[in-house]
C-alpha positions as CSV (number, residue, x, y, z in Angstrom):
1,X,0.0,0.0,0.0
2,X,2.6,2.6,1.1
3,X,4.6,1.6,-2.4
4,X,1.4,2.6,-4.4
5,X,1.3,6.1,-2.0
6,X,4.8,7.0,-2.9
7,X,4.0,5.9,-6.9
8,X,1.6,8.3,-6.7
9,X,2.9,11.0,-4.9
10,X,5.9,11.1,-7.2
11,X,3.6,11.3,-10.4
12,X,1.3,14.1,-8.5
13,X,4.6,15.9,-8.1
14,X,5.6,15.7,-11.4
15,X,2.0,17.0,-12.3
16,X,2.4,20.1,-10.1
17,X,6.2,20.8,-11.9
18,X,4.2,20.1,-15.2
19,X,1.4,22.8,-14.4
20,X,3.6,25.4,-12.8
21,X,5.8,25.6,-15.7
22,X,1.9,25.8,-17.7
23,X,1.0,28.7,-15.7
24,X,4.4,30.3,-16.3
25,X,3.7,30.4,-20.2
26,X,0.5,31.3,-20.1
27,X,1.3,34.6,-17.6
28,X,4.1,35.3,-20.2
29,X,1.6,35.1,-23.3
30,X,-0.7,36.9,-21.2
31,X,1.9,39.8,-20.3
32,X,2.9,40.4,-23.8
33,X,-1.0,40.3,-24.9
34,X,-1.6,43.4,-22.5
35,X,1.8,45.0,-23.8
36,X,0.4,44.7,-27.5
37,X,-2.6,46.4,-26.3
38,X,-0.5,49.3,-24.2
39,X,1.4,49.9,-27.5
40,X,-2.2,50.3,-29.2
41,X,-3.6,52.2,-26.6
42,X,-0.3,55.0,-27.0
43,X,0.0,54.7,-30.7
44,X,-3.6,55.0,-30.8
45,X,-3.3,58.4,-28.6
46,X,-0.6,59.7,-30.8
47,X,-2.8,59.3,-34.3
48,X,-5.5,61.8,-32.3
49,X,-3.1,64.0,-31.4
50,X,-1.7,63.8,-35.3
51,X,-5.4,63.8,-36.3
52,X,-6.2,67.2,-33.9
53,X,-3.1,68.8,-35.3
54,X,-5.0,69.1,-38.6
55,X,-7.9,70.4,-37.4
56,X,-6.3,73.3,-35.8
57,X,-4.5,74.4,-38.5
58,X,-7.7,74.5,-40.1
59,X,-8.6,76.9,-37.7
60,X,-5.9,79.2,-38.3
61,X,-6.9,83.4,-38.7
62,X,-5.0,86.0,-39.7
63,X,-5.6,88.7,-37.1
64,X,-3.9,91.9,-36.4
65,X,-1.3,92.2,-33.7
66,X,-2.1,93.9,-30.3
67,X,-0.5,95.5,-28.6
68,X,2.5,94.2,-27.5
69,X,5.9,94.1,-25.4
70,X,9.2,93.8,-26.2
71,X,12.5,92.3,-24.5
72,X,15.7,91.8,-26.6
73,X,15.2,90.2,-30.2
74,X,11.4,89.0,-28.9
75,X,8.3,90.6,-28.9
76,X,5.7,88.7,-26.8
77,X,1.6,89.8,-26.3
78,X,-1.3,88.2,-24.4
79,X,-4.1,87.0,-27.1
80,X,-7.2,85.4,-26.2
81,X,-6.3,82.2,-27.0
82,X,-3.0,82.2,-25.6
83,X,0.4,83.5,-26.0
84,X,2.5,84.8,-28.8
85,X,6.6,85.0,-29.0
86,X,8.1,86.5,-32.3
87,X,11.6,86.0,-32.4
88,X,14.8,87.3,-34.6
89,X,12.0,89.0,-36.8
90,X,13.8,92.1,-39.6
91,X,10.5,94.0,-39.4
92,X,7.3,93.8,-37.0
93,X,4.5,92.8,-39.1
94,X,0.9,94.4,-38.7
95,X,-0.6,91.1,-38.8
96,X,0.0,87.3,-37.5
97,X,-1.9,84.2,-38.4
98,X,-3.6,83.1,-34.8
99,X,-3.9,79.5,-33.2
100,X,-6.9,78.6,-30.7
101,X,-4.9,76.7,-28.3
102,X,-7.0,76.6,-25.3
103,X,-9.8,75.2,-27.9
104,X,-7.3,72.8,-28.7
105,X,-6.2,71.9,-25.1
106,X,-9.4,71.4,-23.9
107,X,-10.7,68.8,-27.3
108,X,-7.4,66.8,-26.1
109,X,-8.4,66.8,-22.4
110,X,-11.5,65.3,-23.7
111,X,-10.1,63.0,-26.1
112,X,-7.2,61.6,-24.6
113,X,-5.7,62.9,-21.3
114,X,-6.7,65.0,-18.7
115,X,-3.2,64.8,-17.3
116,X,-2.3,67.6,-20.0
117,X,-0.5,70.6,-18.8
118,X,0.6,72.3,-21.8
119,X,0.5,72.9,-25.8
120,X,3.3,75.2,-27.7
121,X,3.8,75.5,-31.2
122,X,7.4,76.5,-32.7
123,X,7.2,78.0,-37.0
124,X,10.4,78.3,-37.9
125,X,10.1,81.4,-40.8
126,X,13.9,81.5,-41.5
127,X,16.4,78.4,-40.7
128,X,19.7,80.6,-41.1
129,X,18.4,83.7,-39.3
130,X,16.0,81.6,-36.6
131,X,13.3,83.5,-37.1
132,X,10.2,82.0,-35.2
133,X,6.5,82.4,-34.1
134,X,5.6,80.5,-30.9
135,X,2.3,79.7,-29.8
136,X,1.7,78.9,-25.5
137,X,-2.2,77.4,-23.8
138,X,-0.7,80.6,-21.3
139,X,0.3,83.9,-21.6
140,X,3.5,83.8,-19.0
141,X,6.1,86.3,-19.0
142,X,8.3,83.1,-17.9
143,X,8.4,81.7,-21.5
144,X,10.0,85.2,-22.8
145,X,13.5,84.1,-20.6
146,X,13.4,80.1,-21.6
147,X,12.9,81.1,-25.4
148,X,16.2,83.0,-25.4
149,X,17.7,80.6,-24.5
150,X,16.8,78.9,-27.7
151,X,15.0,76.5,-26.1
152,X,11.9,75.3,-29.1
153,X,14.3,76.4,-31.5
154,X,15.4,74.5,-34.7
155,X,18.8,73.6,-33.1
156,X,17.3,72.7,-29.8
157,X,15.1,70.2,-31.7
158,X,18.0,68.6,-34.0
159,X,19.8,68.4,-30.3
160,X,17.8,67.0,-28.2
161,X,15.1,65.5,-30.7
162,X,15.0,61.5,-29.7
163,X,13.8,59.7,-32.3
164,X,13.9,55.9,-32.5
165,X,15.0,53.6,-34.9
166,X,12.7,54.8,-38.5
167,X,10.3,56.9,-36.8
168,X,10.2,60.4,-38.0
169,X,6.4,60.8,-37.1
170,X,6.6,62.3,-33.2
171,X,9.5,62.9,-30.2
172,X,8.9,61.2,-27.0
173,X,11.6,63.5,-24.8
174,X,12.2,62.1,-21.3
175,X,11.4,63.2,-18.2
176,X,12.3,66.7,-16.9
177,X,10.8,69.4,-14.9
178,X,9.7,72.4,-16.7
179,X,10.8,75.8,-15.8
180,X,7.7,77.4,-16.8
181,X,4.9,75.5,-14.8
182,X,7.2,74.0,-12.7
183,X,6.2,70.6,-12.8
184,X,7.7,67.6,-13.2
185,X,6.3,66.1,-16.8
186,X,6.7,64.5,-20.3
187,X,6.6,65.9,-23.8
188,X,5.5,64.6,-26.8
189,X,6.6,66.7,-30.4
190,X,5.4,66.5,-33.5
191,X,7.5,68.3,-36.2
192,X,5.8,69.1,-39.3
193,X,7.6,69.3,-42.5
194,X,7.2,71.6,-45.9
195,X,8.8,70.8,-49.3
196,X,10.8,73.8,-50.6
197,X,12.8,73.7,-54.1
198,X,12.6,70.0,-53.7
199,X,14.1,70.1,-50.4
200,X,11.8,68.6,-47.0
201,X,12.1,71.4,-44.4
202,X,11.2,71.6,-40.8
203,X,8.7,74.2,-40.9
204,X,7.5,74.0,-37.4
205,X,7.2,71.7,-34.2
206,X,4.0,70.8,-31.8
207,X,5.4,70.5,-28.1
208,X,2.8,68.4,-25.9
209,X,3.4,68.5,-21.9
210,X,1.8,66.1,-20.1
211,X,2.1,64.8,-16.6
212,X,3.9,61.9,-15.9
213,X,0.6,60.5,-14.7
214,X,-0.4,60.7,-18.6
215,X,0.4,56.3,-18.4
216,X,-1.0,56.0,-14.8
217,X,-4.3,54.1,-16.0
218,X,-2.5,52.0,-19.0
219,X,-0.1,50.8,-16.5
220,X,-1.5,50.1,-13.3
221,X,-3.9,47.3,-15.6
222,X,-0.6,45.0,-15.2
223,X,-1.0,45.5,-11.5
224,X,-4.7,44.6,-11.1
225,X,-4.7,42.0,-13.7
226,X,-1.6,40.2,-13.1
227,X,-0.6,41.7,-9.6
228,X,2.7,42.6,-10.7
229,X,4.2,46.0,-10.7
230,X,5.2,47.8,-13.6
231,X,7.2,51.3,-15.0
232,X,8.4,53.0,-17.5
233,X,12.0,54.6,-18.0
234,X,13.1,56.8,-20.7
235,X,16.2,56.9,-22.4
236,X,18.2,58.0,-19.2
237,X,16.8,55.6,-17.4
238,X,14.9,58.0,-15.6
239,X,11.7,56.8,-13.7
240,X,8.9,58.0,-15.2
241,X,5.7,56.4,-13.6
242,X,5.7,53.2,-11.6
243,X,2.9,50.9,-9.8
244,X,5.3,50.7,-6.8
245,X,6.2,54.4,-5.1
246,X,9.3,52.4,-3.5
247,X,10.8,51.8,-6.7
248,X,13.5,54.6,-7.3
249,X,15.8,53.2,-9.4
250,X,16.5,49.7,-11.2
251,X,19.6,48.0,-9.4
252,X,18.9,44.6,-11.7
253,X,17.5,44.3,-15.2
254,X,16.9,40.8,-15.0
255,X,14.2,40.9,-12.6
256,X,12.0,42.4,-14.8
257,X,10.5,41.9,-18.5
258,X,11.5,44.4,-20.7
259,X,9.1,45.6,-23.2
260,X,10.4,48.3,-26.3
261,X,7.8,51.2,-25.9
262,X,6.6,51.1,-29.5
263,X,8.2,53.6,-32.1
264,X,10.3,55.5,-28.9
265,X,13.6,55.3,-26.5
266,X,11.1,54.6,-23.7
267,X,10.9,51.2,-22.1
268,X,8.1,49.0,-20.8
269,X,9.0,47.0,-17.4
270,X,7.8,44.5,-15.9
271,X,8.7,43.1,-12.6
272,X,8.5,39.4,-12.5
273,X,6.4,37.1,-11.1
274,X,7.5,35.6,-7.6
275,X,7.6,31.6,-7.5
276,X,4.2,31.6,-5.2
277,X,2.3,33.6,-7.6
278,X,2.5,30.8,-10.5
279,X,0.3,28.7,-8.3
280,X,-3.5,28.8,-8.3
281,X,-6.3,26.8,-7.3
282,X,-5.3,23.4,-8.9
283,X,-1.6,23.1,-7.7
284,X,-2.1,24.4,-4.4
285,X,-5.0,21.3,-4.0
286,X,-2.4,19.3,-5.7
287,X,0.2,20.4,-2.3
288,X,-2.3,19.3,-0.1
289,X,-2.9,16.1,-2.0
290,X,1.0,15.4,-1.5
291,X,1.0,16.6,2.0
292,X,-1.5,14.3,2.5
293,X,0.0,11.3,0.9
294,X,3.1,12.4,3.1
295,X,1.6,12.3,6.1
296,X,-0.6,9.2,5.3
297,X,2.9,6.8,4.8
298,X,4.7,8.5,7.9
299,X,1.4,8.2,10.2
300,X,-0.6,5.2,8.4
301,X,-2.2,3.5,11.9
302,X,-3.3,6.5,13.3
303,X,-5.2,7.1,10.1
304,X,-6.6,4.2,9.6
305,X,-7.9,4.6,13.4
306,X,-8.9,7.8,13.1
307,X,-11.0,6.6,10.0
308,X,-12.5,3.4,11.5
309,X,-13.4,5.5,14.6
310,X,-14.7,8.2,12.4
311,X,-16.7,5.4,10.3
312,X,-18.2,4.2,14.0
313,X,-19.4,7.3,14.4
314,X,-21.6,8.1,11.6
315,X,-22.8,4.7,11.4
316,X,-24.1,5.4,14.9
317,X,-25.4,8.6,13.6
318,X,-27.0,7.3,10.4
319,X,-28.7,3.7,11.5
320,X,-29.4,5.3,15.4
321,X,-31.0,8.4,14.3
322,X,-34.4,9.5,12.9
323,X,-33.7,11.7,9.1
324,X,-36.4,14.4,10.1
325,X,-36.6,14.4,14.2
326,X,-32.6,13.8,14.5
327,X,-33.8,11.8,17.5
328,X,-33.1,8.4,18.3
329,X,-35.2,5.5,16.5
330,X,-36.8,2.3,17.6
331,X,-33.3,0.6,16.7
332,X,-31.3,2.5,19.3
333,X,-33.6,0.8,21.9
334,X,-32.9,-2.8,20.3
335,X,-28.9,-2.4,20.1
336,X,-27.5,0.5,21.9
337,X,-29.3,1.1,25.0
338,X,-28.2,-0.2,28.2
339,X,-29.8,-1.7,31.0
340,X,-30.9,-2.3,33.6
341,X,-32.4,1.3,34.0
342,X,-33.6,2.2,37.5
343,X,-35.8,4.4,38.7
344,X,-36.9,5.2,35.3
345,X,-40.1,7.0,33.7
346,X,-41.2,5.9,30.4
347,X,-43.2,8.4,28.3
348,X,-45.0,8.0,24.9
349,X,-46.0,11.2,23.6
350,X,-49.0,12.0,20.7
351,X,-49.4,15.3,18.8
352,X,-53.0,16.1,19.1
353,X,-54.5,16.7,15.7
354,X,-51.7,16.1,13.8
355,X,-54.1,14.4,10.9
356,X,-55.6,17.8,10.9
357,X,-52.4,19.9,10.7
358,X,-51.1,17.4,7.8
359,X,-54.5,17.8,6.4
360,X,-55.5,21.1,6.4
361,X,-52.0,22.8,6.7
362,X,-49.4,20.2,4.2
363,X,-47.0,17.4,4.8
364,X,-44.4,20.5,4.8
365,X,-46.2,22.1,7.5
366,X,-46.5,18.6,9.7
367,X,-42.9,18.0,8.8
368,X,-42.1,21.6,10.7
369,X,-44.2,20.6,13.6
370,X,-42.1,17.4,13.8
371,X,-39.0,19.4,14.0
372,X,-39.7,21.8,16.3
373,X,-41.3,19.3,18.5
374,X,-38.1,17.4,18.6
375,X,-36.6,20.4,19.3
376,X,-37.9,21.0,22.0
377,X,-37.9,17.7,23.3
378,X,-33.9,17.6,22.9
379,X,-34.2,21.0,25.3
380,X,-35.5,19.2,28.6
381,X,-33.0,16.0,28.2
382,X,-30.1,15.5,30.2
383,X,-27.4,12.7,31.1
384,X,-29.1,9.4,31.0
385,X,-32.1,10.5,29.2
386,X,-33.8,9.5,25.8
387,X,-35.6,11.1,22.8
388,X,-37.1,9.0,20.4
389,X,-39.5,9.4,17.5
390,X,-41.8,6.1,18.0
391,X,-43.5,6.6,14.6
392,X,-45.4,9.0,12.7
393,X,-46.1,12.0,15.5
394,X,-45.3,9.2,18.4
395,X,-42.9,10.3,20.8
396,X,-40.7,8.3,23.4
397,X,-39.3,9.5,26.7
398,X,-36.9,7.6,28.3
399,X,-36.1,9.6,32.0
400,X,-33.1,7.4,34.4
401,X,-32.5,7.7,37.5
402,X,-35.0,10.3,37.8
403,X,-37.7,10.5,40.6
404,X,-41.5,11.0,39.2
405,X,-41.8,14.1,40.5
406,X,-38.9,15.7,38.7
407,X,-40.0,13.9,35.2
408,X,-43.2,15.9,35.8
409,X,-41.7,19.2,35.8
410,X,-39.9,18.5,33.0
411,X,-42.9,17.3,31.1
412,X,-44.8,20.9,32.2
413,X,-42.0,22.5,30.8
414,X,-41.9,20.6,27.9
415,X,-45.4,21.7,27.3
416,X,-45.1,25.4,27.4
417,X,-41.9,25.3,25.3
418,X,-44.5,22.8,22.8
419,X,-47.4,25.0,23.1
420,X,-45.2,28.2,22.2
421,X,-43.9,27.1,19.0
422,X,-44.9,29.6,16.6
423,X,-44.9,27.4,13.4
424,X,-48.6,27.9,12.4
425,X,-50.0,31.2,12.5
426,X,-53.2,31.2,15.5
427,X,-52.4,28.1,15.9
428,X,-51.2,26.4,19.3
429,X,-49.6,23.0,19.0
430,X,-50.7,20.4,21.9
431,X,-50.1,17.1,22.7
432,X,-50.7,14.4,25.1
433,X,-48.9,11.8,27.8
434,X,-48.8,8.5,29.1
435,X,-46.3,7.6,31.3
436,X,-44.8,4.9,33.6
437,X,-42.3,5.1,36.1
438,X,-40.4,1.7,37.8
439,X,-37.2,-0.4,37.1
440,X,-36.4,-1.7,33.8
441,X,-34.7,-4.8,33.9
442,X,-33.9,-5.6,30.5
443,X,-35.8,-4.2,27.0
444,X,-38.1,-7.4,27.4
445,X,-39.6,-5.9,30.5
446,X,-39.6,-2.2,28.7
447,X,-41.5,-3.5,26.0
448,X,-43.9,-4.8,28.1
449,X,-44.3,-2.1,29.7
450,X,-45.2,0.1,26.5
451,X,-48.8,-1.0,26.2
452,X,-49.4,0.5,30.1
453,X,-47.8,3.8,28.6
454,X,-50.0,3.1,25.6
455,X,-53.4,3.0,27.5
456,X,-52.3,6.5,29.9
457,X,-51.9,7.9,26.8
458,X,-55.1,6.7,25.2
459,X,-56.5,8.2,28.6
460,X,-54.9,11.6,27.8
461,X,-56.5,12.1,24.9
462,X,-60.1,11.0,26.3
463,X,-59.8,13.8,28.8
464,X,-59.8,16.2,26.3
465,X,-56.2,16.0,25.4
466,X,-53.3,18.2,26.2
467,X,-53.0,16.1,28.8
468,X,-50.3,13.9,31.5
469,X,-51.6,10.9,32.4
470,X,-48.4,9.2,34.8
């Protein structure tokens, strides 16, 4: 037998190697399934901004310039859609061509992010002289001093432009914080190009901020779905959103799953599952099955004891006890109970009108009564005494080593607690008792002794019922 055990232990643990490894595979097909649909998700993000690009362009107006103020080679003015920077211009012109942008900035919040925080547009109107128009969401005296420093200008953007591999469609620039608003964020560019004499020239670039929160709903879905934390890092490495607040930097690579973040320098990460996480429902019922085999070939007697004595008692349960009372039956008297039994009281107990109840209320109804009749029969019994359902709404009472006069106050009782069931509404439940109290030498003379208990009762209910007759 114990060879056997150990056969099958060692197969259940292959089995469990077997569907670890399983789980493994799947979680990876799974993980790169949810990075396809990240890369979807961003790329599908980047098309609308492309898409909304057009539309305000559309929307361009040639309006006449304000008045305005002037700092070094810039002059800068407040218009109601934002601010304007002309910069390196020959001549001042009477006219400019204007850009909604807080039009724009609020379609995107609607469309894509709310975790926008700014929109600038760079037109470059002369590469050798930098001349340029720039478009802010804000009118912020702030951008005069960071556009001096050439920063949106055609050099800053073949600089610090990031493109990877083929992509010539948008900038992904890493994080930084911004000296404008002062926040910590990302940017996405767009450059848009213009063929002249043949030639493709940059003829402007769209600057996007957004918070660094702009990937907090794609990548927290690896966290709820998988439980696994995940962040993204730019080209410098640089942190910029993460499901875990504790990560600050990535000591070891290899602990994590490293995802290409579609056409940019930007990397997906992954941390990797722990060893415990690869186990679900099946392998851990597959442990206990192989704990259990363990313990069954180190401790085999005690088992098998614990078994037979755990067989014993349900048997007793089972062949002793009545399915609907949960009393005893006639075949506890036969088998299991002991005697001699002295100074006993024998009681057989009748449900008045339980015909009636059956009849006029259901068998469901009667089978209620019978419950909470036994129940409350089980409520006056202590050491040494018996409760068992005779047959039908027949009751036995088997009181030892009892004097009559106790037995009767437990029978009183056991007729208010019997007359207060509430099972049937305006309807009090009764019944009636025929008792005999001596010594019970064997179940011969108990038997014999039934059809003197039979007639008391038979008296009972002749009285008018509700009844002890002892």
């Amino acid at each position: 037998m114990k060879k056997y055990i150990r056969i099958t232990y060692l197969f259940l643990l292959i089995l469990l190697i077997f569907l670890v490894l399983n789980n493994k595979n799947r979680l990876i097909e799974n993980i790169n399934y949810e990075v396809n649909n990240f890369n979807i998700h961003f790329n599908k993000k980047i098309k609308i901004l492309e898409q909304e690009i057009k539309y305000i362009s559309l929307l361009k107006k040639e309006i006449k310039i304000p008045e305005f103020q002037q700092k070094n080679n810039m002059i800068y003015f407040n218009s109601d859609q934002g601010g304007v920077y002309l910069k390196n211009l020959e001549y001042i012109p009477d006219t400019y061509m204007n850009l909604p942008l807080n039009l724009f900035k609020n379609r995107l919040k609607d469309k894509i992010n709310k975790e926008i925080i700014g929109i600038a547009y760079a037109e470059f109107k002369c590469f050798e002289n930098y001349e340029q128009i720039i478009y802010t969401d804000i009118f912020n005296e702030k951008w005069v001093d960071v556009l001096s420093n050439k920063s949106l200008s055609y050099k800053f953007f073949q600089t610090n432009r990031s493109f990877s591999g083929e992509n010539k469609e948008f900038v992904l620039y890493g994080l930084y914080t911004d000296k404008v608003y002062k926040k910590e964020m990302i940017s996405i560019g767009f450059p848009i190009y213009s063929i002249y004499n043949n030639q493709i020239l940059l003829q402007g670039i769209w600057y996007f901020d957004f918070n660094k929160e702009f990937f907090r709903n794609d990548i927290f879905k690896f966290k709820e779905r998988f439980n696994l934390n995940a962040l993204i890092i730019d080209g410098n490495e640089n942190i910029i959103i993460s499901t875990d607040k504790n990560i600050i930097n990535i000591k070891d690579y290899s602990n994590y799953y490293s995802f290409p973040f579609g056409k940019t320098d930007y990397t997906l990460l992954i941390k990797k599952e722990k060893f415990s996480q690869l186990f679900g429902l099946k392998e851990f019922l597959l442990i206990l099955i192989i704990a259990i085999s363990i313990i069954y070939v180190l401790k085999e007697e005690k088992l098998e004891k614990e078994i037979f004595i755990l067989k014993r008692q349900i048997e007793s349960y089972l062949i002793f006890r009545d399915p609907l009372s949960k009393l005893y039956n006639r075949y506890f008297i036969d088998s299991k109970l002991e005697f001699p039994l002295e100074k006993c009281s024998m009681i057989l107990i009748d449900i008045d009108n339980f015909k009636t109840i059956n009849d006029t209320y259901g068998h469901h109804t009667g089978d209620l009564v019978i419950k909470g009749f036994s129940d409350s029969i089980r409520l006056i019994l202590q050491k040494n005494d018996y409760g068992i359902r005779w047959g039908g709404e027949e009751f036995l009472l088997i009181f030892s080593n009892k004097e009559k006069e106790f037995v009767l106050k437990k029978l009183e009782l056991l007729q208010k607690l019997i007359y207060n069931l509430n099972i049937i509404d305006n309807y009090s439940i009764t019944s009636s008792f025929g008792g005999v109290h001596k010594d019970f030498i064997n179940k011969n003379t108990l038997y014999s002794t039934i059809s003197k208990a039979d007639d008391n009762l038979y008296l009972a209910k002749a009285q008018g019922k509700n009844k002890v007759i002892f």
